[in-house]
N, C-alpha and C positions, 0 to 999 in steps of 0.2 A: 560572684558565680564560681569562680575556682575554688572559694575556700569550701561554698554549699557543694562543689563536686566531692571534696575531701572528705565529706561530714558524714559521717555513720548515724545510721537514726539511733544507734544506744546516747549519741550525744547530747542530739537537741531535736528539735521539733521539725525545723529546716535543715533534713537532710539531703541526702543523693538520690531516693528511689527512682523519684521521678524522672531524673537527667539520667540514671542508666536505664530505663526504661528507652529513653529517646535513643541513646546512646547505640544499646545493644541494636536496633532497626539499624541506622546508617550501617553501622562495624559488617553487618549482613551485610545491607545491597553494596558497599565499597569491596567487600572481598568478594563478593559474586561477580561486580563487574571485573577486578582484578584477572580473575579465575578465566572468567569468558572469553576475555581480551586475550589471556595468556596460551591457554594451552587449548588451539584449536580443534584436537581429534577427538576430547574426552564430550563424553556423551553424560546428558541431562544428570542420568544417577552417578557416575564417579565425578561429576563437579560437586554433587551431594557432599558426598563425602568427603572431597578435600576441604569443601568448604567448613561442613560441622568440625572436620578436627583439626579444621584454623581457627574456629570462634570457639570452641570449646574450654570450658575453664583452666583445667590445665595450661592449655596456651595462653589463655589472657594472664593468668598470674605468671609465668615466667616474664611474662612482658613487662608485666609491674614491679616483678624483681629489677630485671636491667635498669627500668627508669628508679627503682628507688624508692616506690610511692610508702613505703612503709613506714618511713621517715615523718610523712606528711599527712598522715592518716589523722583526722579528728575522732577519736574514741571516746565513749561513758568507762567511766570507772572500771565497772566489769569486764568489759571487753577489753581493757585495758589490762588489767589480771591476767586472764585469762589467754593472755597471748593472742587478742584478734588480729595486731599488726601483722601476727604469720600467717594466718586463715585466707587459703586459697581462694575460697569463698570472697571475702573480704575483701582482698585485693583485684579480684576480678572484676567483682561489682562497682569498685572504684573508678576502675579504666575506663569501664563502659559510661559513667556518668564523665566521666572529664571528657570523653568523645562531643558527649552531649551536649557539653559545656561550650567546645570549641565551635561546635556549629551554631549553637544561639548567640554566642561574641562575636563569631566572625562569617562564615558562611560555610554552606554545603563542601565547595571546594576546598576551604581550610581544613575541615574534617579531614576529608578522600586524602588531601596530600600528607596529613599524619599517619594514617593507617594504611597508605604504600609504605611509608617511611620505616613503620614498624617489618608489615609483612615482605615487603620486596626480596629483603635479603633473606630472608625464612625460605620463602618461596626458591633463591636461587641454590638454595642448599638440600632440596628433598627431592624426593622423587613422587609425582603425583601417580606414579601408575601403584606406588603401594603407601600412600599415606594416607594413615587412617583405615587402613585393614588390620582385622586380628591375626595371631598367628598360626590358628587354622586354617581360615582362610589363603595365606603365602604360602602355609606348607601344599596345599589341594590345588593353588594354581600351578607352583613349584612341578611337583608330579603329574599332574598334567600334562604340562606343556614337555614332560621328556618320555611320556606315554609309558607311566609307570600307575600302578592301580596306587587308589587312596590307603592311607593310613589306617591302624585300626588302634583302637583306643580300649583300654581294659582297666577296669579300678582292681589293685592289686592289693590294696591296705585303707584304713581309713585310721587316723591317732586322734589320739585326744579326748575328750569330754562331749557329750553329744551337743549341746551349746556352742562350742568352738569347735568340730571337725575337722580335721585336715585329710583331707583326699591325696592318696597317691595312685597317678596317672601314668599306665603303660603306653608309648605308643611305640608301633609297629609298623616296618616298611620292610616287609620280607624281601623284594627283588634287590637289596642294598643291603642286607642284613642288619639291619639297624634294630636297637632296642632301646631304648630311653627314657626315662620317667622324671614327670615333672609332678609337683607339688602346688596345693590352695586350698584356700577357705572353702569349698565348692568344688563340685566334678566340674562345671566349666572352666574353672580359674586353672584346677589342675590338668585341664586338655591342652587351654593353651600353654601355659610351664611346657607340657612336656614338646608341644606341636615346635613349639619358638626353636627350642634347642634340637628338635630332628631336622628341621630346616638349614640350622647351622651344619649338624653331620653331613647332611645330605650334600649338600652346595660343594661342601667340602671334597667330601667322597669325590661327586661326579666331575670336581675340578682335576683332580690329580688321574683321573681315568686316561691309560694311555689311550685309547679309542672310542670311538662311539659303541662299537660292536662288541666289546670286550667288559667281564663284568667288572669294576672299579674295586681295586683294593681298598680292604676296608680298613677305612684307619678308626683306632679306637685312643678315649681318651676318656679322663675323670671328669666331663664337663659337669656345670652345676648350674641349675635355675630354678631355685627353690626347691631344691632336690638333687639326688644324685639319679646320674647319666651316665649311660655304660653304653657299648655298643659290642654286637657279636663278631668272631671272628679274629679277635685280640690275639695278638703275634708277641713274643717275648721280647722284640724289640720294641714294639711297641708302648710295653709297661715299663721298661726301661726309660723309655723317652716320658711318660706321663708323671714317673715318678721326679724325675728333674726338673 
């Protein structure tokens, strides 16, 4: 059963689909129950959400990273080529069939106590009040909650070949003076770019504010997130400092 969890259908006939089929349901209802149990304030939709971007691919292949599974992968020829040992994809759909695996060898609760084991300490390291939000989203709750109007967002350049585009993304938070532009394949991709890294200003800024009541000086810097990031009100000491 373990080596069919291992097996890639490029290899043979008896592969994994089926056991990550099983697989993927447990991995759900063990991290919903985890989620449930855990953090009693969060309501129906943000357990949503922690939970998709705990089961989410990305997450299950770093998972398969730390265990190694790459090592142990049964691959066809091509896939073998073609580098599927590194395929997120691949390695995802792995984990979820050996889940599969473990509950048909042993039982439901052998499962669950593998997939604490995995997510537990995941879990004690994030913050569920913003895991699994974009960074539009952080920056609008961000402002919000310091009773500052939303962001305003302006495409300022587009480069490249109209097949690959790259959008460049202004965003705006006048009461901070902030100005910032972030970079993607897409006007969304470039909202967030630019949202992620006004957030960081922002945080910034309103940290070193000597008062609530007082406007926060504004510190500027070179930052960079798929793009260059400027912000207004730059001091000569300040380019000084950016340049070091």
């Amino acid at each position: 059963m373990l080596q069919q969890a291992l097996t890639h259908r490029s290899h043979s006939s008896l592969h994994n689909e089926r056991l990550e089929f099983l697989g993927d349901s447990i991995l759900n209802c063990v991290v919903a129950s985890i989620l449930y149990e855990r953090y009693n304030s969060l309501d129906e939709g943000d357990l949503s959400r922690v939970r998709a971007n705990l089961v989410k691919q990305q997450s299950l292949f770093e998972i398969a990273q730390k265990l190694e599974l790459s090592q142990f992968l049964r691959l066809g020829e091509g896939e073998l080529k073609s580098g599927g040992f590194r395929r997120p994809s691949i390695l995802a759909d792995t984990l979820e069939a050996l889940l599969g695996a473990i509950y048909l060898d042993g039982s439901f609760d052998k499962a669950a106590a593998v997939i604490r084991a995995f997510y537990i300490p995941i879990l004690d390291s994030v913050d569920p009040q913003t895991l699994g939000k974009d960074a539009k989203t952080l920056l609008q709750e961000f402002l919000q909650s310091k009773k500052i109007s939303l962001p305003l967002y302006n495409v300022v350049a587009t480069h490249g070949a109209a097949h690959s585009q790259e959008f460049e993304i202004e965003c705006l938070v006048p009461k901070l003076g902030i100005q910032v532009f972030g970079r993607g394949g897409s006007r969304r991709a470039g909202e967030q770019a630019a949202a992620k890294l006004a957030l960081e200003v922002a945080e910034e800024a309103l940290k070193k504010a000597p008062s609530a009541g007082r406007k926060p000086r504004q510190r500027s810097a070179q930052l960079k997130l798929a793009g260059i990031a400027t912000v207004q009100g730059e001091t000569a000491a300040d380019k000084k400092l950016a340049k070091q």
